[in-house]
C-alpha positions in Angstrom: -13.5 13.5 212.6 -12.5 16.4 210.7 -11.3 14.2 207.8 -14.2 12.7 207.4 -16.6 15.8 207.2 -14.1 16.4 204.6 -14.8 13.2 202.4 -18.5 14.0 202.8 -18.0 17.7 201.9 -16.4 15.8 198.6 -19.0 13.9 198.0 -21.8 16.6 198.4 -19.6 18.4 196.3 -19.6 16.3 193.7 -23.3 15.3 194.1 -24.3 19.1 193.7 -22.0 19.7 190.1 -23.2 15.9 188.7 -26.8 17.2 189.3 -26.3 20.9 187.8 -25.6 19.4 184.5 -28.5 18.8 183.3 -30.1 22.2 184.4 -26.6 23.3 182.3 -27.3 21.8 178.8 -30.9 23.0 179.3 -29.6 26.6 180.3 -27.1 26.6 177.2 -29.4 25.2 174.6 -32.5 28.6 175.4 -29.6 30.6 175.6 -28.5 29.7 172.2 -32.0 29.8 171.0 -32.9 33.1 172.3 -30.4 34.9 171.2 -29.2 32.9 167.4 -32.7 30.7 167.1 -34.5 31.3 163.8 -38.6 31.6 164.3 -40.4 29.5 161.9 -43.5 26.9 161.9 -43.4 23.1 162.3 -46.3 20.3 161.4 -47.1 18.1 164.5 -46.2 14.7 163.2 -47.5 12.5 165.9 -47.7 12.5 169.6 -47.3 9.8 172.1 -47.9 9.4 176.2 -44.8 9.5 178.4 -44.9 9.1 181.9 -47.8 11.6 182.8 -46.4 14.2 180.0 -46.7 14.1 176.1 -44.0 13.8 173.5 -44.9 15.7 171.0 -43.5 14.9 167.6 -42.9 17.8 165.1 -41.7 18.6 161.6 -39.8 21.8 160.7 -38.9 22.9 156.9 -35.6 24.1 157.1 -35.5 28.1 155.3 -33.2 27.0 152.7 -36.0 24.9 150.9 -34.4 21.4 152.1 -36.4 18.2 153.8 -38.2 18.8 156.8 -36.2 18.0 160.1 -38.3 15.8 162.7 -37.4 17.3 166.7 -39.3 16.0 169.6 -40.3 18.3 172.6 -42.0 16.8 176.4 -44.7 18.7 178.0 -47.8 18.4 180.1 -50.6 19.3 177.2 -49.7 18.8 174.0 -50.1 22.3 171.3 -51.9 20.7 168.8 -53.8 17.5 167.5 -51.4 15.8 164.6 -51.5 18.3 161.5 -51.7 21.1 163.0 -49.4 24.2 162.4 -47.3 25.3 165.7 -44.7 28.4 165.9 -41.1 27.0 166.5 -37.8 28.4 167.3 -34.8 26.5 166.2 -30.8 27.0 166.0 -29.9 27.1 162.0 -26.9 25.3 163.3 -28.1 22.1 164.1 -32.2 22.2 163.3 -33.1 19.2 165.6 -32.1 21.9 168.6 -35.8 23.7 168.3 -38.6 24.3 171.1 -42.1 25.3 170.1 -43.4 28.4 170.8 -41.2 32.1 169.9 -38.2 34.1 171.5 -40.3 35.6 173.7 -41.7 32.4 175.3 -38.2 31.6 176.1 -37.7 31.7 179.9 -34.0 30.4 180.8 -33.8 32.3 184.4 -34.5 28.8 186.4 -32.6 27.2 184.9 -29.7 29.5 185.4 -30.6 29.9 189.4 -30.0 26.2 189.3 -27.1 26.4 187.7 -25.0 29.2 189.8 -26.4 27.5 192.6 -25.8 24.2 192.7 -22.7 24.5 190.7 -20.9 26.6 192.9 -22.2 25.3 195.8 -21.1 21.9 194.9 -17.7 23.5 193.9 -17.3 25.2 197.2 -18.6 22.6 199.1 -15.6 20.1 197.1 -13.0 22.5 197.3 -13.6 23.0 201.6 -13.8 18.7 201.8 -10.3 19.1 200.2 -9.0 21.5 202.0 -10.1 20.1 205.3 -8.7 16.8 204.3 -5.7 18.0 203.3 -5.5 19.8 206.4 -6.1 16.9 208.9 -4.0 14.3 207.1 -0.3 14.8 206.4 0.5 13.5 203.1 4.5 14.1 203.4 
């Protein structure tokens, strides 16, 4: 019995740090912006309906002078009608990495709770299956 709360412990495990990864890339890419993201303004290009949300199409001029870099961004209500001038923050490193709005609309702290949560939970909860597998089968 013991062994098989184990293997379930496993897979919960597992479960838990598949599903954190999302919340991870999304945690590491508003980190990044916040603290190396370059403020500028972007041109909405076009919009189109997604599932019940907006993607918003927009066009950033790079600060060097070079061609405008096209980034996409989902939300609820769109900022602005096609044409229309919107505040952007995006990382000099790769300019497709942007989000509308400035530093200070950044808000990464639910993303991290997520994170630390289900990631060490699911860790923990995979480690213990092991252990109690191990534990209640000999593999010698």
């Amino acid at each position: 019995m013991v062994d098989l709360l184990g293997i379930f412990f496993i897979f919960l495990g597992t479960g838990g740090l598949l599903i954190q990864l999302n919340s991870f890339w999304v945690y590491r890419r508003l980190r990044k912006l916040e603290r190396s993201g370059v403020e500028g303004w972007a041109t909405v290009a076009r919009w189109e309906p997604v599932g019940g949300q907006t993607r918003l199409y927009l066009q950033a001029p790079l600060q060097e002078g070079g061609a405008a870099v096209e980034f996409s961004e989902v939300m609820l209500d769109p900022v602005g009608s096609p044409g229309d001038v919107v505040p952007v923050i995006y990382d000099p490193e790769n300019p497709t990495r942007a989000k509308t709005g400035g530093r200070k609309d950044i808000d990464y702290r639910g993303e991290r709770l997520a994170v630390f949560l289900m990631g060490y939970g699911g860790l923990m909860l995979f480690v213990a299956g092991i252990v109690m597998v191990a534990l209640s089968r000999p593999f010698f």
